[in-house]
C-alpha positions, 0 to 999 in steps of 0.5 A: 504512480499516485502513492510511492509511500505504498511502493516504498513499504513494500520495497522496505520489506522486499515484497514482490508485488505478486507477494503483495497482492497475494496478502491482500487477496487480489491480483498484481495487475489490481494493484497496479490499477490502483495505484494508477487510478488512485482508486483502492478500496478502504478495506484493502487500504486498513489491511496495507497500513496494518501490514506496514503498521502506519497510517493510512494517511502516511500511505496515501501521502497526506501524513508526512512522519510514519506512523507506528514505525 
């Protein structure tokens, strides 16, 4: 897992993953993808730091305080 910052937001807020990628319009096995690949989309990553009210650097690790919350 390339992003546990992603995980640990979703695990804050007791989302499952099929919640999770519900919101962002996508299967979970995409989201899993992603976060093995290290490959998500600049939108899906905008609509994940707004639905966490952080940054986008917090969620991908390059932001060591959250931001907004």
């Amino acid at each position: 897992m390339l992003y546990p910052n992603i995980t640990a937001e979703r695990a804050r807020r007791n989302m499952t993953i099929d919640f999770f990628a519900s919101q962002l319009g996508v299967t979970s096995k995409t989201v899993q993808n992603w976060q093995k690949s290290g490959k998500i989309p600049s939108d899906k990553l905008l609509i994940m730091a707004n639905m966490f009210n952080c940054s986008v650097d917090y969620l991908l690790g390059h932001d060591v305080k959250k931001k907004g919350g």
